[in-house]
C-alpha positions in Angstrom: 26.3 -85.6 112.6 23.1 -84.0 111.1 20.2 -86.5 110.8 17.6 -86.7 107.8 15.2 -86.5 110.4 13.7 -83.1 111.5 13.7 -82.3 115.4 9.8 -82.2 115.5 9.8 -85.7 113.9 12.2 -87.5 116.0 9.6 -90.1 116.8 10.1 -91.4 113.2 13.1 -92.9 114.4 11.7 -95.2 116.8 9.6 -96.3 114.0 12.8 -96.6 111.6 14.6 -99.1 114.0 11.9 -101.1 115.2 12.5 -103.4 112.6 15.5 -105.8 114.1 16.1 -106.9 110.2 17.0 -102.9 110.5 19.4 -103.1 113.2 21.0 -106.0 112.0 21.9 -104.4 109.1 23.2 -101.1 111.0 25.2 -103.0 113.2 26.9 -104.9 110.9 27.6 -101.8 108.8 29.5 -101.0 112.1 31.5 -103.4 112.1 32.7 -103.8 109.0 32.4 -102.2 105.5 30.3 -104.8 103.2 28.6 -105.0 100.1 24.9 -105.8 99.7 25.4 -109.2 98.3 27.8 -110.2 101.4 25.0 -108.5 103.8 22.3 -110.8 101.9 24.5 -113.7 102.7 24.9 -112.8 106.1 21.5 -112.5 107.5 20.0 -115.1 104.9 17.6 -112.9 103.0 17.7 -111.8 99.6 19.3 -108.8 98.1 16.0 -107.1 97.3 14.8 -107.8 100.6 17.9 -106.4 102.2 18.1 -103.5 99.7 14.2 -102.4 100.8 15.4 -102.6 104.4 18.9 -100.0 103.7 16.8 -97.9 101.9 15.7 -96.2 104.7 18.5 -96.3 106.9 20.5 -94.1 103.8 18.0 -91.7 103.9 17.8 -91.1 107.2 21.9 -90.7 107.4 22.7 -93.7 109.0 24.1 -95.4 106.8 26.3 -94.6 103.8 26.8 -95.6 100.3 30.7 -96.7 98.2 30.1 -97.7 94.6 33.1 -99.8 93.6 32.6 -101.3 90.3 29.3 -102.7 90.0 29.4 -103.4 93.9 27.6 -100.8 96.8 29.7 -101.2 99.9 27.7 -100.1 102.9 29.4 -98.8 106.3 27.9 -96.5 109.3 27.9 -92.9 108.5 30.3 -91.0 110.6 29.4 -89.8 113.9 26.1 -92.0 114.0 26.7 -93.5 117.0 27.0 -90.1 118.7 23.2 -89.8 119.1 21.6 -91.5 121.8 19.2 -93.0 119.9 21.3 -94.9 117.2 23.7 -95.8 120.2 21.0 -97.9 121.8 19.7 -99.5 118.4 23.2 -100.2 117.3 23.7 -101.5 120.8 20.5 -103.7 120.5 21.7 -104.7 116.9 25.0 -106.0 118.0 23.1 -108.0 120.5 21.0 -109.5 117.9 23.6 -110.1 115.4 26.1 -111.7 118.3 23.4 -114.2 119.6 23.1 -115.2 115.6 26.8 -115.4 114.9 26.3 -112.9 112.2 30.0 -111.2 113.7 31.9 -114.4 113.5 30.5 -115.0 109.4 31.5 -111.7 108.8 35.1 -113.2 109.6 34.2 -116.1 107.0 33.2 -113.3 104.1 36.2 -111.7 104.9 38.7 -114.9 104.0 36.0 -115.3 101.2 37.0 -112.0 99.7 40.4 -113.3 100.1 40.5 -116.6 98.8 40.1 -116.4 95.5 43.2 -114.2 95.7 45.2 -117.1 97.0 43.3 -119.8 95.2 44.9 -117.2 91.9 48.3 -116.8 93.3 48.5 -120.3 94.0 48.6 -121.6 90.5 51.8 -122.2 89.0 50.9 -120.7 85.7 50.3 -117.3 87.0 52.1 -114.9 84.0 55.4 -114.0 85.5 56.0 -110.3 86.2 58.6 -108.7 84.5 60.7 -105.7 84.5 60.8 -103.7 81.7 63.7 -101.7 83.1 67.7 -102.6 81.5 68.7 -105.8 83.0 71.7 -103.9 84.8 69.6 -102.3 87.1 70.6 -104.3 90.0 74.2 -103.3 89.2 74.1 -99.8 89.3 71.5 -99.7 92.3 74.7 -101.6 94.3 77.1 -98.5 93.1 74.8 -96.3 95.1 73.7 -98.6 98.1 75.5 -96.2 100.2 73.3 -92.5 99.7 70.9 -94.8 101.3 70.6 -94.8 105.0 70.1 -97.0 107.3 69.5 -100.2 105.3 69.9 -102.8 107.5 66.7 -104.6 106.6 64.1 -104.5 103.8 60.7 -106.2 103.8 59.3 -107.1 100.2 55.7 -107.6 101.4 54.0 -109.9 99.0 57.2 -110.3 96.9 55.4 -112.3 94.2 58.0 -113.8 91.4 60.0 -111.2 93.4 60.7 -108.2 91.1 61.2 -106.1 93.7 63.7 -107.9 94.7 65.9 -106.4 92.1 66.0 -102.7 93.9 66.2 -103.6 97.6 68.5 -106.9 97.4 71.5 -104.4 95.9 71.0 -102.0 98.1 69.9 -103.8 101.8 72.2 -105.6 103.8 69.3 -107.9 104.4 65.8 -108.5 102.1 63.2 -110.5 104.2 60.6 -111.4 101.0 57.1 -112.8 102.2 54.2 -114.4 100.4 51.6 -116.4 101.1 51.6 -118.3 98.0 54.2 -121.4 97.7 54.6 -121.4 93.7 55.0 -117.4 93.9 57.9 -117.9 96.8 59.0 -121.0 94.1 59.4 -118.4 91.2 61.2 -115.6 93.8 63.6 -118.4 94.5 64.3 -118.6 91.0 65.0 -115.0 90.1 67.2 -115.4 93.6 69.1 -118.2 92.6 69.9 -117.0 89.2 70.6 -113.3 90.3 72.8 -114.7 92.9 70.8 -113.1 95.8 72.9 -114.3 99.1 71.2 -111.5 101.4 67.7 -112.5 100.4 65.6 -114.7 102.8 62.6 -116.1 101.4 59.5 -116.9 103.6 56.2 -118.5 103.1 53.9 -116.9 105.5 51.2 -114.4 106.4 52.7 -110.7 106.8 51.6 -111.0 110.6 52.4 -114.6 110.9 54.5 -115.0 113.9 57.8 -116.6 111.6 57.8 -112.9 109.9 57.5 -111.4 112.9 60.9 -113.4 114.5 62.6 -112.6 111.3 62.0 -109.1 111.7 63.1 -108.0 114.8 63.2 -104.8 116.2 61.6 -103.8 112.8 62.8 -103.1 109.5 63.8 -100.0 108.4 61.6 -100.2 104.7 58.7 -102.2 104.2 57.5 -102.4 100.6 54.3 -103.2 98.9 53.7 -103.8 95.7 50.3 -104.1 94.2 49.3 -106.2 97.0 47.0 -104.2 98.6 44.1 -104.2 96.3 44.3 -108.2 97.2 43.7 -107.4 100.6 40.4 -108.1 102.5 40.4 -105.6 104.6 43.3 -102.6 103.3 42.9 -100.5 106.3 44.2 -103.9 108.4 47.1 -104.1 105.8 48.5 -101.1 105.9 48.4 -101.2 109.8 50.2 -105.0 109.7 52.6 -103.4 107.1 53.6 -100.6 109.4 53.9 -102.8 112.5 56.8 -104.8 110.6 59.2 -101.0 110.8 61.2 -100.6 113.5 60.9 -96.6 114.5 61.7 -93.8 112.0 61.3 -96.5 109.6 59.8 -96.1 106.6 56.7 -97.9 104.0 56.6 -97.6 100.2 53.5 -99.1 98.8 52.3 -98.9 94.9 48.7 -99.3 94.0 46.0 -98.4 91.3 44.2 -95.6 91.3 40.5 -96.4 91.8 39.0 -97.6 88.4 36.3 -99.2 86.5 38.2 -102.1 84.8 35.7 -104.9 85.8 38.5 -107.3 84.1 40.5 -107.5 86.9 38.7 -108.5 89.3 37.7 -111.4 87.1 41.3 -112.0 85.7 43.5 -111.1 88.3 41.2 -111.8 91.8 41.8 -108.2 92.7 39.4 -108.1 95.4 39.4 -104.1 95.0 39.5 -102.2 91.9 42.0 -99.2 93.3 42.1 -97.0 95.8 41.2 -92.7 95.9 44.8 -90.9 97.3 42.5 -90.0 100.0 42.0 -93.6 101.4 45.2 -94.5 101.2 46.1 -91.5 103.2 43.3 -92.6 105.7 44.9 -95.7 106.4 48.3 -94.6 106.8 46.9 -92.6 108.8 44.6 -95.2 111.0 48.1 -97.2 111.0 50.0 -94.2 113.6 51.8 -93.6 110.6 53.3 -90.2 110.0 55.3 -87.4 106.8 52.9 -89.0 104.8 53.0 -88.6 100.9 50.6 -89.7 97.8 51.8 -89.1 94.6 50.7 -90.3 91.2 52.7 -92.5 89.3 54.1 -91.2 85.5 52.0 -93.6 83.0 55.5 -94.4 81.2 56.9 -95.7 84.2 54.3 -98.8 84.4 55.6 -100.6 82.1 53.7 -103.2 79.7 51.9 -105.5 81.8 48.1 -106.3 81.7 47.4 -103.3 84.2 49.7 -100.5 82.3 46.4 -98.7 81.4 45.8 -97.8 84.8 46.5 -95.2 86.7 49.0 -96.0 89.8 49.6 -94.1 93.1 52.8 -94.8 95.6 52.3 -93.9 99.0 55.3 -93.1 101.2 55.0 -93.2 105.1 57.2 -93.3 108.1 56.5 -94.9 111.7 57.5 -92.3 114.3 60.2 -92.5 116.4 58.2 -92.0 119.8 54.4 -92.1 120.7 54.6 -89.0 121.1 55.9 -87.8 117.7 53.7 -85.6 115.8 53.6 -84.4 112.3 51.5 -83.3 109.1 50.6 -85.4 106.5 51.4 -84.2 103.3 49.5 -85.2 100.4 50.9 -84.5 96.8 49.6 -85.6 93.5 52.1 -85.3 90.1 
């Protein structure tokens, strides 16, 4: 990593991180991703205060700047901590930040973000999804459950009122669906009961929750996700709980938006994220040991009507490899 800092002034950096509000700040960008506001909250000062202290950690490379809306998320720049001198202030900033307990509240903004997500999901008058697709999909999915191979178990991750059910229930032996959110597992149950789902088990539970875990097995051999992720406190985490629920050689779908500006969602919907570049989902396949992995853009005339149909969607499709020693190329693709 290349400093803003020339070699003859090196000295400047002692100055820089003499400040301990300074190394707060760059150790907590360490640990975790955060915007402004949530690094205000966390060291008790305000956001002016704590924007005049980032200012010149940016400009001397440490630290590094995601817009997201009308939010600036703030992380470590890569390859920081592999000069000596940053390694000991971020060394004597964790310190500082452990002895405070600024680590364990950055657990406590992290269910914060998620939250209002679940405080959303939980109501029972959350508009239904629907399925714009002919109501006989199911049937002719089950006339060609057999080109698809193995199909011993599918995971709906998040199933919600449990559309996706209607594609992986015709076609998998077994369908574990899992949600967080009692009156969203109530309305799955519905669309089960009147679809006449027998192979469909429905659970109420954190996708890493030990109950999911049971019910899984060995692993399943496709885990979907469905406009879940931008939910998610912390996606990388996701992705990597997602792919620990396939067995090996199995594989992950997951739909998403395409980063955006649409400031409505977040206050409509409690999407904690407003989309996702191909190249971060790729990155967190990737952090997940995932492997053959593929981005693509979804057709606008395949999103149907619902309140996000103006925005742009991206699948990703991934496989966990057989062995730990498996190797191969990601691939990513764009249409």
């Amino acid at each position: 990593m290349s400093l803003a800092v020339a070699p003859g002034g090196r000295w400047q950096l002692y100055r820089l991180l003499a400040e301990p509000a300074r190394l707060r700040l760059l150790a907590l960008g360490a640990r975790e991703e955060l915007s402004v506001g949530e690094l205000a909250d966390l060291v008790g000062e305000s956001q002016p205060n704590v924007s005049r202290h980032l200012g010149p950690l940016r400009q001397a490379g440490l630290l590094v700047d995601r817009r997201e809306g009308t939010r600036v998320l703030v992380r470590l720049a890569s390859g920081a901590d592999d000069d000596p001198v940053i390694l000991d202030a971020l060394d004597a900033g964790k310190k500082l930040c452990e002895g405070e307990g600024l680590f364990a509240r950055v657990t406590e903004v992290l269910r914060a973000r998620d939250a209002r997500s679940k405080e959303f999901f939980s109501r029972a008058g959350v508009a239904a999804d629907t399925t714009d697709g002919a109501s006989e999909l199911p049937a002719y999915l089950f006339a060609l459950r057999t080109l698809v191979s193995p199909r011993d178990l599918a995971v709906d991750a998040g199933t919600g009122a449990g559309v996706m059910l209607d594609l992986l229930a015709p076609v998998f032996r077994r369908v574990l669906a899992v949600d967080r959110s009692g009156a969203q597992i109530a309305r799955a149950a519905e669309r089960v009961r009147m679809r006449g789902y027998a192979n469909v088990e429905l659970r109420e539970d954190e996708l890493d929750g030990p109950e999911v875990r049971r019910a899984v097995g060995p692993g399943a051999d496709l885990v979907c996700s469905a406009r879940v992720l931008h939910h998610a406190p912390t996606p990388r985490q996701a992705v990597r709980t997602l792919g620990e629920l396939l067995r090996p050689g199995g594989h992950i779908v997951i739909l998403d938006y395409l980063a955006h500006d649409d400031e409505r969602l977040r206050d409509e919907q409690a999407d904690v994220w407003m989309g996702f570049q191909p190249s971060e989902l790729m990155g967190f396949a990737s952090a997940a040991g995932l492997v053959d992995v593929e981005v693509s853009t979804i057709p606008g005339g395949y999103v149907g009507r619902g309140v996000d149909s103006h925005l742009d969607w991206l699948g990703l499709v991934a496989r966990r490899p057989t062995s730990a020693g498996t190797s191969h190329g990601s691939a990513l693709r764009s249409t």
